[in-house]
Backbone as CSV, one residue per row, in Angstrom:
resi,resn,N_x,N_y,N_z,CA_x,CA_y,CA_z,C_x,C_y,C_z
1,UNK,53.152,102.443,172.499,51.850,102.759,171.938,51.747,102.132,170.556
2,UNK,50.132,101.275,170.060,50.399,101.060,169.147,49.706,101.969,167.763
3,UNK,50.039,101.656,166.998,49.521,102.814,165.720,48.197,103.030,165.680
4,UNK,47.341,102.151,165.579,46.030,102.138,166.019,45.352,102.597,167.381
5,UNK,46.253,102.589,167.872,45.774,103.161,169.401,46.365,105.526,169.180
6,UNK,46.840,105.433,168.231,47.390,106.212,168.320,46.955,107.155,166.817
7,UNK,46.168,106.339,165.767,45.125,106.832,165.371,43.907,107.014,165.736
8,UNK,44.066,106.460,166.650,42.000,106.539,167.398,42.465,107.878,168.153
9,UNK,43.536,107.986,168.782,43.252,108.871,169.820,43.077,110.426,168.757
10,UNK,44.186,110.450,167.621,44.162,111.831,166.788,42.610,111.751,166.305
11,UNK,42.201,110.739,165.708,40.444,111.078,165.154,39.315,111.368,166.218
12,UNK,39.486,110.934,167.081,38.761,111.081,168.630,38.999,112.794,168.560
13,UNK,39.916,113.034,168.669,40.497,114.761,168.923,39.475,115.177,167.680
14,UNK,39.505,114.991,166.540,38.611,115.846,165.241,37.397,115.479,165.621
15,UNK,37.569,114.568,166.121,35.525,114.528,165.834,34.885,115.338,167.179
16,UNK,36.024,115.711,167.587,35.441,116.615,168.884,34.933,118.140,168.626
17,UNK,35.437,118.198,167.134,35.130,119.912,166.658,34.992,119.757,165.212
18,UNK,34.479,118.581,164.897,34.578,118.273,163.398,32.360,119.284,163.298
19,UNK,31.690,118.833,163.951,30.244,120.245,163.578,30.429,121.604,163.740
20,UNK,31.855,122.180,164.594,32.285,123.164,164.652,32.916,123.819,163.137
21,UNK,33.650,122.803,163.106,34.686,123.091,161.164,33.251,123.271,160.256
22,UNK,32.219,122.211,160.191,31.275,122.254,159.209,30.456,123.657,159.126
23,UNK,30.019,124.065,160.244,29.557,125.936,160.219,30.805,126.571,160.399
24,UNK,32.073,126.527,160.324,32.524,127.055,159.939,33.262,127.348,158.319
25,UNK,33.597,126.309,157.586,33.128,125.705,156.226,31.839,126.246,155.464
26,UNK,30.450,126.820,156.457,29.433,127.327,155.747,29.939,129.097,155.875
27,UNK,30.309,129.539,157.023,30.530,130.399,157.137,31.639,130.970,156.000
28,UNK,32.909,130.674,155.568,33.601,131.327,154.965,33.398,130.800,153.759
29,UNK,32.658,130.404,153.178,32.090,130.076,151.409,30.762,130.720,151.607
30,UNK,30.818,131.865,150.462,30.051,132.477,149.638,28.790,132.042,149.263
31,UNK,28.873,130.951,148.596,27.848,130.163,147.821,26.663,129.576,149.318
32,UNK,27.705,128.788,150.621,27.390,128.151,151.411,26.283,128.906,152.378
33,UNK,27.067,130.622,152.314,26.489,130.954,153.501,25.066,131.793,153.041
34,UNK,24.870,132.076,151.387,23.707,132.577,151.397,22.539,131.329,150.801
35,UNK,22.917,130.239,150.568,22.276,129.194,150.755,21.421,128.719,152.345
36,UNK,22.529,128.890,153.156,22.299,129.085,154.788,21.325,129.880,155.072
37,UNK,21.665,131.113,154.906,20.942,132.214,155.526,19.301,132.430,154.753
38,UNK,19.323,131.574,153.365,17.750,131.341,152.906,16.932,130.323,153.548
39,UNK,17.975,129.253,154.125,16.913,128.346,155.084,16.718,128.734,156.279
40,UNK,17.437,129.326,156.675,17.218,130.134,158.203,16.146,130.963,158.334
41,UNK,15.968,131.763,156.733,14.995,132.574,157.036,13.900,131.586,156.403
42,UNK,13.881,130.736,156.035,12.646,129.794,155.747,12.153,128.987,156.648
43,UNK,13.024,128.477,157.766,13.071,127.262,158.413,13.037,127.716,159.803
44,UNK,13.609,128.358,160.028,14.441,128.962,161.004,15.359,128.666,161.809
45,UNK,16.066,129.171,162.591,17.887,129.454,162.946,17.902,128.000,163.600
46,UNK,16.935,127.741,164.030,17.511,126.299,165.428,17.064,125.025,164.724
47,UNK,16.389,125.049,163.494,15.624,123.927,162.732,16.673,123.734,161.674
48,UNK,17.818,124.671,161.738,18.501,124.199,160.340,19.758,124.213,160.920
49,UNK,19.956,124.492,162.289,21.643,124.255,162.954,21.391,123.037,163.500
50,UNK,19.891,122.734,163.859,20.140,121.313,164.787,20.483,120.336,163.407
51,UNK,19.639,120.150,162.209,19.643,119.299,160.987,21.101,119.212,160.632
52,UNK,21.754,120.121,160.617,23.183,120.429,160.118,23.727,119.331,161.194
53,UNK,23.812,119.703,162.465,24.537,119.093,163.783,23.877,117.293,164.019
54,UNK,22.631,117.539,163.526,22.474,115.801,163.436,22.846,114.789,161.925
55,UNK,22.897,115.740,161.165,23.201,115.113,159.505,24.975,114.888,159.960
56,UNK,25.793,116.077,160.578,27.219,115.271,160.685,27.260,114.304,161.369
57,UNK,26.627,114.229,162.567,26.366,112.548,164.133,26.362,111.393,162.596
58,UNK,24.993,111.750,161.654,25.034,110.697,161.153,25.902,110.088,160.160
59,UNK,26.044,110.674,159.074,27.307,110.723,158.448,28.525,110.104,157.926
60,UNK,29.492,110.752,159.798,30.392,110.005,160.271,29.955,109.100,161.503
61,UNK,28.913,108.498,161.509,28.202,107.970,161.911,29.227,107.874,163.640
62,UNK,29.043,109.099,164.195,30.012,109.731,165.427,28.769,109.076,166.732
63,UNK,29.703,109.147,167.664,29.080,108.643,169.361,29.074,110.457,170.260
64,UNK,27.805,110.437,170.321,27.753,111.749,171.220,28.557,111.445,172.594
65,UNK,29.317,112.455,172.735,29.810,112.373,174.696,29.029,112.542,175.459
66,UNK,28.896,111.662,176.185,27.622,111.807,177.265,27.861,113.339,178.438
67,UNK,27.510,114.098,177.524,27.150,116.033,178.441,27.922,116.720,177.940
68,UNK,28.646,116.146,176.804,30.016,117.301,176.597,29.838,118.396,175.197
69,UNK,29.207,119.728,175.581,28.667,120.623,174.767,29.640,121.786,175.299
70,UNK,30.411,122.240,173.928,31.568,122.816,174.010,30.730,124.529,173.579
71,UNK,30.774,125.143,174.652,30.342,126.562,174.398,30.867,127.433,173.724
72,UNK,32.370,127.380,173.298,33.492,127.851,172.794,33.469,128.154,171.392
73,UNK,32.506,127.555,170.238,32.521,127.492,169.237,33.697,128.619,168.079
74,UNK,34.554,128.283,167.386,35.245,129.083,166.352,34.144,129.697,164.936
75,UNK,33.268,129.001,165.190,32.149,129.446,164.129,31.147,130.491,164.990
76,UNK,30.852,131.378,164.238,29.503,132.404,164.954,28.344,132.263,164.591
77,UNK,27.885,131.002,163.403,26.705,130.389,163.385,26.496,129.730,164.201
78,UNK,26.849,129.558,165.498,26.463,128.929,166.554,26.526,128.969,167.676
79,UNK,26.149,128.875,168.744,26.509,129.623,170.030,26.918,128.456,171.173
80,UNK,26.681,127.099,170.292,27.455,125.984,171.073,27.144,124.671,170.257
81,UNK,27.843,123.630,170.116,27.867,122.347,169.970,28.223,120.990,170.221
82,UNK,27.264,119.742,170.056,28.116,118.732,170.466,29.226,118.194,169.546
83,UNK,29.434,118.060,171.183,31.114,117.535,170.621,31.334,115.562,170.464
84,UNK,31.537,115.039,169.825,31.518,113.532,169.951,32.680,112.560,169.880
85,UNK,32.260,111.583,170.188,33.689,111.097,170.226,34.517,110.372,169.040
């Protein structure tokens, strides 16, 4: 295996739960989550998780998996996300 083949595969693995870490990152900071919870109640819940979930795609400028929406989420701001490659 070569090193490069063998860094793609470990970053491939993060970017598969890297919008998962980010609400979760909002979730356990203080500052983050009542910042959150003022656009939620301004914006509302699905207008400011989708913005969140398309601002990381862009970003790390990530490749969506074609169907692969991981229901499992470690964060409870969310009740599912894509996962990319």
């Amino acid at each position: 295996m070569e090193i490069k083949d063998f860094v793609d595969e470990v970053i491939s693995c993060k970017n598969k739960t890297i919008t998962d870490e980010v609400f979760l990152l909002i979730q356990n900071n203080k500052d983050f989550m009542k910042k959150y919870l003022r656009l939620v109640e301004e914006k509302g819940l699905d207008v400011v998780n989708r913005h969140i979930g398309q601002a990381v795609w862009r970003k790390y400028s990530l490749t969506p998996e074609t169907g692969r929406k991981n229901t499992e989420p470690e964060s409870t701001l969310v009740s599912s996300y894509q996962e990319f490659e």
